[in-house]
C-alpha positions in Angstrom: -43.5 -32.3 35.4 -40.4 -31.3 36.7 -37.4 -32.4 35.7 -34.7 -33.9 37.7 -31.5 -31.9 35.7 -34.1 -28.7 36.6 -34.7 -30.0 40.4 -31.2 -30.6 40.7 -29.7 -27.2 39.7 -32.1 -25.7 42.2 -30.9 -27.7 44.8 -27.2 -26.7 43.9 -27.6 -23.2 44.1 -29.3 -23.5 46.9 -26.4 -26.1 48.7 -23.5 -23.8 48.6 -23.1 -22.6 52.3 -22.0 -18.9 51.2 -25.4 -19.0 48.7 -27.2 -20.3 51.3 -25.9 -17.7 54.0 -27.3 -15.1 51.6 -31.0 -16.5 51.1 -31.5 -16.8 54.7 -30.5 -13.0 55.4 -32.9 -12.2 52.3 -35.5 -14.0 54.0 -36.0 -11.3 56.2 -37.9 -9.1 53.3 -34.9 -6.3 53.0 -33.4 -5.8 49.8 -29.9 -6.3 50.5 -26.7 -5.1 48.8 -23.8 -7.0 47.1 -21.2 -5.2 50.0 -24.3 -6.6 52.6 -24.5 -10.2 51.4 -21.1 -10.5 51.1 -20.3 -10.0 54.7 -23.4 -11.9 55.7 -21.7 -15.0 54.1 -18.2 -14.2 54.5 -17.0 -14.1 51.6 -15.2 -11.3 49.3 -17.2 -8.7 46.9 -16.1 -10.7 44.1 -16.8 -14.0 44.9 -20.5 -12.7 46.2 -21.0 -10.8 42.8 -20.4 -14.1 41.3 -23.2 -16.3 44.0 -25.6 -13.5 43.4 -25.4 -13.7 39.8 -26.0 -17.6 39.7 -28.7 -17.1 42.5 -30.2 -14.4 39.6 -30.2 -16.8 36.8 -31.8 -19.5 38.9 -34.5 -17.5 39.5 -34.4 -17.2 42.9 -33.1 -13.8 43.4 -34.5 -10.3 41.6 -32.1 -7.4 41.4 -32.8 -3.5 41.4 -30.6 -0.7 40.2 -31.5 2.4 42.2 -28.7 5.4 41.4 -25.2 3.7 41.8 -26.7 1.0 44.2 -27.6 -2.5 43.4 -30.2 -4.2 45.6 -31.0 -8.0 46.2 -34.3 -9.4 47.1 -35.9 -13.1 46.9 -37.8 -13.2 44.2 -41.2 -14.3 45.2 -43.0 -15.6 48.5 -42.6 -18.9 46.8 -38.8 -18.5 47.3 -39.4 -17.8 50.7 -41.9 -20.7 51.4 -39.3 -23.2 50.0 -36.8 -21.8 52.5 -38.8 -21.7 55.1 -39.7 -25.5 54.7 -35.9 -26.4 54.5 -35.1 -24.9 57.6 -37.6 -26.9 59.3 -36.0 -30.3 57.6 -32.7 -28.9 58.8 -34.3 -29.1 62.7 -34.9 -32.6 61.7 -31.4 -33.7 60.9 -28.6 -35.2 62.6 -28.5 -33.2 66.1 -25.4 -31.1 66.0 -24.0 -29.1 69.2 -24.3 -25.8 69.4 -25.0 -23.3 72.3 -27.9 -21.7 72.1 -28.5 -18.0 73.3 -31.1 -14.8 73.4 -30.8 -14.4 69.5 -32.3 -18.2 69.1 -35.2 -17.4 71.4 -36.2 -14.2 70.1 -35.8 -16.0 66.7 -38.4 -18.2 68.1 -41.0 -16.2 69.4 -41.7 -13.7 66.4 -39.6 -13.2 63.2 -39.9 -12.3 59.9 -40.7 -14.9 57.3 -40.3 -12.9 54.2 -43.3 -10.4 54.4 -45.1 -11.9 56.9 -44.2 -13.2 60.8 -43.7 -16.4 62.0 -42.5 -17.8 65.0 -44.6 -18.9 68.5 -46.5 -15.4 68.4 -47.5 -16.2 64.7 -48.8 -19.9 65.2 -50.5 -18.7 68.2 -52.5 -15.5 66.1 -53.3 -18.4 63.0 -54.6 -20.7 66.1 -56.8 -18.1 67.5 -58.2 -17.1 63.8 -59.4 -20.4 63.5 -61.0 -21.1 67.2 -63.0 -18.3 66.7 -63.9 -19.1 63.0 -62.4 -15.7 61.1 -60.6 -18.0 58.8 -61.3 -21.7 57.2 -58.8 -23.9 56.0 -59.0 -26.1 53.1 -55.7 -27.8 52.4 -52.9 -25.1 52.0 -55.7 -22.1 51.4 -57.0 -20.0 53.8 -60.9 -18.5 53.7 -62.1 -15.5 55.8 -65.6 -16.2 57.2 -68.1 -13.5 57.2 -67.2 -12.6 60.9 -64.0 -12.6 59.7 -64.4 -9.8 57.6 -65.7 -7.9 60.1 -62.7 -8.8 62.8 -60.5 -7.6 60.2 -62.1 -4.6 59.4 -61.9 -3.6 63.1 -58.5 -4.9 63.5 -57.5 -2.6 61.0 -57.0 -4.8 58.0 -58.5 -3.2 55.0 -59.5 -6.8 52.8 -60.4 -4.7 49.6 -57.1 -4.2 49.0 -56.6 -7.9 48.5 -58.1 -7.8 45.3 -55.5 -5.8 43.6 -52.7 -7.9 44.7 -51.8 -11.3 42.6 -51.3 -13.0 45.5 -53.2 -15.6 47.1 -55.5 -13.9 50.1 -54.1 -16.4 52.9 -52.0 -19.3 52.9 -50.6 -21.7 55.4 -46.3 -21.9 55.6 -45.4 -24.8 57.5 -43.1 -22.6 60.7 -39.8 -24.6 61.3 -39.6 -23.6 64.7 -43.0 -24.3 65.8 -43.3 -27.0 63.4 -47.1 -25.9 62.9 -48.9 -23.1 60.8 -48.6 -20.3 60.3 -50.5 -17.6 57.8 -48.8 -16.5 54.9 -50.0 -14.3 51.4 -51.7 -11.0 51.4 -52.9 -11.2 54.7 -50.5 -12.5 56.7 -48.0 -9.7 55.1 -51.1 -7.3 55.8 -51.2 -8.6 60.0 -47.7 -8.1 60.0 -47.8 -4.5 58.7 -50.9 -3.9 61.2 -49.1 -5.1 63.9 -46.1 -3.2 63.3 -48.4 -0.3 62.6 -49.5 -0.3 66.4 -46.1 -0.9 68.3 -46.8 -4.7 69.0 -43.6 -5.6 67.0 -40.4 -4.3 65.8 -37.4 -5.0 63.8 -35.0 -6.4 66.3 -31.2 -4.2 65.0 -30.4 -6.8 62.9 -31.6 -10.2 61.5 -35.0 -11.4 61.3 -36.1 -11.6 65.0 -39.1 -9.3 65.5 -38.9 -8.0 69.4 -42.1 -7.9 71.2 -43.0 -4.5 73.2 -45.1 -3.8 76.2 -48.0 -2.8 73.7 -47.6 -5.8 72.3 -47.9 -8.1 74.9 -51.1 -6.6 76.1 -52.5 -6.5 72.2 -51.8 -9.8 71.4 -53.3 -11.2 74.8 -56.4 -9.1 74.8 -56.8 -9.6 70.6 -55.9 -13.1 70.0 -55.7 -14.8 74.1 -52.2 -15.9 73.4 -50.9 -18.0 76.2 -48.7 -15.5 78.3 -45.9 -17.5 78.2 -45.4 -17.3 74.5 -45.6 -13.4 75.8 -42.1 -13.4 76.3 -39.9 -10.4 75.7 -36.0 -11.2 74.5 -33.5 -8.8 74.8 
């Protein structure tokens, strides 16, 4: 069991805003560094050297010294998960005014969510899966059917590399912005990477948003009959 002194810290180091500013921008996969992080959340190179090093400690947070450079990654997809699932409890809070704009939108129709996408596009690719009966749900875990395995194969996805990762083959993540599922563990980092692979998606110039091309709004229509109007590009 989990202690409430252990759940507690967790939920401290997580509370601070400038901490919290961090986590988000390392939920985007990229190993970060201190000078990054620091302007992410505002704060100086000091105080962030200080956040990172708590965020460290707690486990949340690996570091890696390459030459002179330090870089900053979550530490696990578990990490990631846990974020992902506050964000959608934040949606769920007292409504607070904001304006919206184009970076909001884009955020909501494909981003990164740690190694793998999320977003409308995502939910929408995890629905198809399952109409079609490549992949089986049972709870949180994720099976691939026979035809599965031979949708994959075609699609590019080679699934005997699964077995040398650690990691779970396919998961759900509960998507905050959808407020459905979405596939997560090897595969969904593996339909990301495909995806990417053929021009579908790319890294928007900052952030997390994933922008959707030309090639990729045919793809995902002809591949996975997404509805056209989750087709949408953002600028």
């Amino acid at each position: 069991m989990v202690s409430a002194n252990t759940l507690a810290s967790i939920a401290a180091l997580i509370g601070d805003v400038a901490r919290a500013n961090m986590l988000s921008a390392l939920l985007g996969g990229k190993a970060l560094t201190a000078g990054e992080l620091a302007a992410v959340a505002g704060v100086s190179p000091q105080t962030a050297s200080g956040h990172l090093a708590r965020l460290v400690d707690g486990a949340l947070v690996t570091v890696e010294k390459q030459g002179r450079h330090r870089y900053f990654r979550l530490a696990s997809a578990e990490v990631a998960e846990t974020l992902e699932h506050l964000s959608l409890l934040s949606t769920t809070g007292p409504a607070r005014h904001r304006p919206t704009g184009p970076k909001d939108e884009a955020m909501r129709v494909a981003r990164t969510c740690y190694d793998h996408m999320a977003g409308a596009i995502a939910v929408g690719i995890t629905d198809s899966l399952v109409q079609s009966g490549y992949l089986e749900f049972e709870g949180a875990a994720g099976l691939v059917t026979e035809t599965g395995r031979t949708f994959f194969c075609e699609f590019g996805v080679p699934l005997a590399e699964a077995g040398k990762s650690r990691r779970a083959l396919c998961r759900t993540c509960l998507d905050w912005s959808e407020r459905r599922h979405h596939i997560g563990g090897w595969l969904g980092a593996a339909m990301l990477a495909r995806c990417s692979e053929r021009h579908w998606l790319r890294p928007a110039r900052e952030g997390r948003a994933l922008t959707l091309t030309r090639e990729g709004q045919a793809g995902f229509a002809a591949t996975f009959a997404i509805d056209p109007a989750v087709l949408r590009i953002v600028a």
